[in-house]
C-alpha positions as CSV (number, residue, x, y, z in Angstrom):
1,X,0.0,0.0,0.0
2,X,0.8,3.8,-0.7
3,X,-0.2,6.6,1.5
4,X,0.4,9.7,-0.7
5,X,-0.2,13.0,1.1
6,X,-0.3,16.4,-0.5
7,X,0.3,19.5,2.1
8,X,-1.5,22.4,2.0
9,X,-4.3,24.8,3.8
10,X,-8.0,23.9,3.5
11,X,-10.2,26.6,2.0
12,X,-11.1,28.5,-0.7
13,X,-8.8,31.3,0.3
14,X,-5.3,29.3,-0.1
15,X,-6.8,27.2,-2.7
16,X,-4.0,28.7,-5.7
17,X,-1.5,29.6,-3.0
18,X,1.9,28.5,-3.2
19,X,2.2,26.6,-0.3
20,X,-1.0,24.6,-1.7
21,X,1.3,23.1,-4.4
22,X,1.2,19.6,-2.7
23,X,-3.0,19.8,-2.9
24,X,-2.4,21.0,-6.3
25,X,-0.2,18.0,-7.3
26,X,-2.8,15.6,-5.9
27,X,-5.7,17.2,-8.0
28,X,-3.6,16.3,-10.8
29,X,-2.4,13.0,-9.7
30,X,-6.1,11.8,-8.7
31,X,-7.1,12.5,-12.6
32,X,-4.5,10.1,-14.0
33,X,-5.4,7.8,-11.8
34,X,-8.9,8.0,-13.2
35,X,-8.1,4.9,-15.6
36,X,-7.4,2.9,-12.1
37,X,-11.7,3.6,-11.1
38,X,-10.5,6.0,-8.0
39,X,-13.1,7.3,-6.5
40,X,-13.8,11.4,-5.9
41,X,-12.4,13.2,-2.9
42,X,-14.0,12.4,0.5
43,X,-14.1,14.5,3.6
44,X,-12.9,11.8,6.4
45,X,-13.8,12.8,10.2
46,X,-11.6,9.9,11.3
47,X,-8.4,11.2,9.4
48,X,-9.1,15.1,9.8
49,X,-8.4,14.8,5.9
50,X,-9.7,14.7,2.1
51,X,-9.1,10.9,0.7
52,X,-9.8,9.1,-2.3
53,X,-8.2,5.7,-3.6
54,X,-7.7,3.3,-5.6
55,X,-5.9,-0.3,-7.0
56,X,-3.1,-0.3,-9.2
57,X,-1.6,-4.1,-9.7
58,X,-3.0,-5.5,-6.4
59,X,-1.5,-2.4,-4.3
60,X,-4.1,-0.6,-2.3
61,X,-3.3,3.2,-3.0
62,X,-4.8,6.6,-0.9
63,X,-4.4,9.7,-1.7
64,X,-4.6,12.5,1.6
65,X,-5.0,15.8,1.7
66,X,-4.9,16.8,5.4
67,X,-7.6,19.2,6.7
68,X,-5.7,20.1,9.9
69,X,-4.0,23.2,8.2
70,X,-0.2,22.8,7.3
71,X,1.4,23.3,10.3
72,X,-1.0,20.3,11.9
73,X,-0.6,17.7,9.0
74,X,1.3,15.2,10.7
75,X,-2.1,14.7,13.4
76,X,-4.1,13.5,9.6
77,X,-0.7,11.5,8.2
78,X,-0.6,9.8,11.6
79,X,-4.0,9.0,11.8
80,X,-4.2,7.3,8.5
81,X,-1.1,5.4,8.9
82,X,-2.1,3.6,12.2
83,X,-5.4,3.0,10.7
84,X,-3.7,1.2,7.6
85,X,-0.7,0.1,9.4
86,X,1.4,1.6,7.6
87,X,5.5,2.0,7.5
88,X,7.7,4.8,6.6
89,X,8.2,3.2,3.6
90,X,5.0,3.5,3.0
91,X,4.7,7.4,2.7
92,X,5.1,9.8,0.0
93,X,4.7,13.7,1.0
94,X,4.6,16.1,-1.5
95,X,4.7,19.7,-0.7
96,X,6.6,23.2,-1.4
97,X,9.2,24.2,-0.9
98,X,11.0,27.8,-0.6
99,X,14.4,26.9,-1.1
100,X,13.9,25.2,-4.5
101,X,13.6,27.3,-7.4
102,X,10.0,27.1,-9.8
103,X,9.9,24.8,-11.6
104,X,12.2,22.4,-10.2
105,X,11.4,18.7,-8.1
106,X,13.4,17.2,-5.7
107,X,12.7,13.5,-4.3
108,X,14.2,13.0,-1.7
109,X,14.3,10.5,1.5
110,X,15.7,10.9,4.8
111,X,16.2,14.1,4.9
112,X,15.3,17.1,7.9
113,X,12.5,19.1,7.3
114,X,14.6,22.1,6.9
115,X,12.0,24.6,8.5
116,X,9.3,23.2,6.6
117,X,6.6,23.0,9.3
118,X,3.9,20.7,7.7
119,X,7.3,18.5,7.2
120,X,7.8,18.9,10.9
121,X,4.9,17.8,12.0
122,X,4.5,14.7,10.2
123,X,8.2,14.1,11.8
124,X,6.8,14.4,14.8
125,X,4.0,13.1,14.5
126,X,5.4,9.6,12.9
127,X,8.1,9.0,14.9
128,X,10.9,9.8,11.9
129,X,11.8,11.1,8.8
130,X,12.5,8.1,6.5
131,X,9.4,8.8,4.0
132,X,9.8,9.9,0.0
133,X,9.5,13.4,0.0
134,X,8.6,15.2,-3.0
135,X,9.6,18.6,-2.8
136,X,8.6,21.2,-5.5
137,X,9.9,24.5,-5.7
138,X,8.3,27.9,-5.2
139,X,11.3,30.0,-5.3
140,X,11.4,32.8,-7.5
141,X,14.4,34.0,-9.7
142,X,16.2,35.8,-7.0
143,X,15.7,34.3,-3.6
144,X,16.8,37.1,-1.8
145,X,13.1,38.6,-2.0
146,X,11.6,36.6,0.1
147,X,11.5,38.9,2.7
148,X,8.6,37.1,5.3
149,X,8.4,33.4,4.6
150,X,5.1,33.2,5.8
151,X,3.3,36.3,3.7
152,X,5.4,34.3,0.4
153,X,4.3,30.9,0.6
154,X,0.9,32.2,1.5
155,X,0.6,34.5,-2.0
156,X,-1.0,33.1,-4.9
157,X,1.4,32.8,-7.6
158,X,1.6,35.3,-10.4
159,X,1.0,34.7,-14.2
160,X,4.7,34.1,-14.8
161,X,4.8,31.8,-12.4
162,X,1.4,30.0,-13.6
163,X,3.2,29.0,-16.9
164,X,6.0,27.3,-15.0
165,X,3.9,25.9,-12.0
166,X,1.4,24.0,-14.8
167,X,4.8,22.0,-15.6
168,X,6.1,20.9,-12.8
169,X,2.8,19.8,-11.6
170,X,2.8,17.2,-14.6
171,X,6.3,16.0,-13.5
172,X,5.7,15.4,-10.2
173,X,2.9,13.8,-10.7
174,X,4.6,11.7,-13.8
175,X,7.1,11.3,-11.1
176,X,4.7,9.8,-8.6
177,X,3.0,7.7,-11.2
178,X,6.4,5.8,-11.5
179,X,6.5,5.1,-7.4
180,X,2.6,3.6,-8.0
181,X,2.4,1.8,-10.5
């Protein structure tokens, strides 16, 4: 089984925010998976989360989208992995990331959460930090104007940015698709 978790804020408000990229990715990765007979996103009390799922070659797969706002997601990616029973290497997070330019994907495993609070929490939360990460970046051109973290990954990107966010969604979820299937 694969628990694959998107980070991000519920409500309309952050819906096209850039720290929504990892509910963004899932939108996209839930329609490919369309040709599997997953079924539509589901609010889940139990999980504090969005889920949906499907089968893919015999392997029970669940997509998450935690409700608990970022800097809680690890209380929904707990949850749903003692419910499933599920092991580290179980888990693929997908989320944003400031210190990666647009446009760019890292996958990475192992690795600190490097201020990233959802990250954190789930760290917390699960005991360790041996999960796939799938970090997209948010970046822009010159880093150095991101003066407030929080009021940047809380703006909605701009047109520019629309044209190179659109890509890198399809890779990371092309990207994903390959951990799946």
């Amino acid at each position: 089984m694969k628990l694959i978790v998107g980070l991000g804020n519920p409500g309309k408000q952050y819906a096209h925010t850039r720290h929504n990229v990892g509910f963004m990715v899932l939108d996209e990765l839930r329609g490919k998976l369309h040709e599997y007979g997953i079924n539509g996103w589901e609010l889940s009390k139990k999980f504090n989360a969005e889920v949906c799922g499907c089968t893919i070659n015999g392997n029970k797969i669940v997509l998450a989208k935690p409700m608990t706002f970022m800097n809680a997601s690890g209380e929904a990616v707990q949850l749903i992995s003692h419910f499933y029973h599920l092991t580290h290497d179980d888990l693929i997070i997908v989320h944003d990331d400031k210190d990666i330019k647009l446009g760019e994907i890292k996958i990475q495993k192992e690795k600190n959460h490097a201020g990233h609070n959802g990250v954190k929490s789930i760290i917390e939360h699960i005991g360790g930090k041996d999960f796939v990460r799938v970090r997209i970046g948010i970046a822009p051109e010159d880093p150095s104007k991101i003066k407030d973290t929080a009021e940047f990954v809380l703006k909605k990107f701009g047109l520019f940015e629309k044209k190179h966010l659109s890509s890198v969604v399809d890779r990371a979820t092309e990207e994903i698709m390959t951990h799946i299937q």
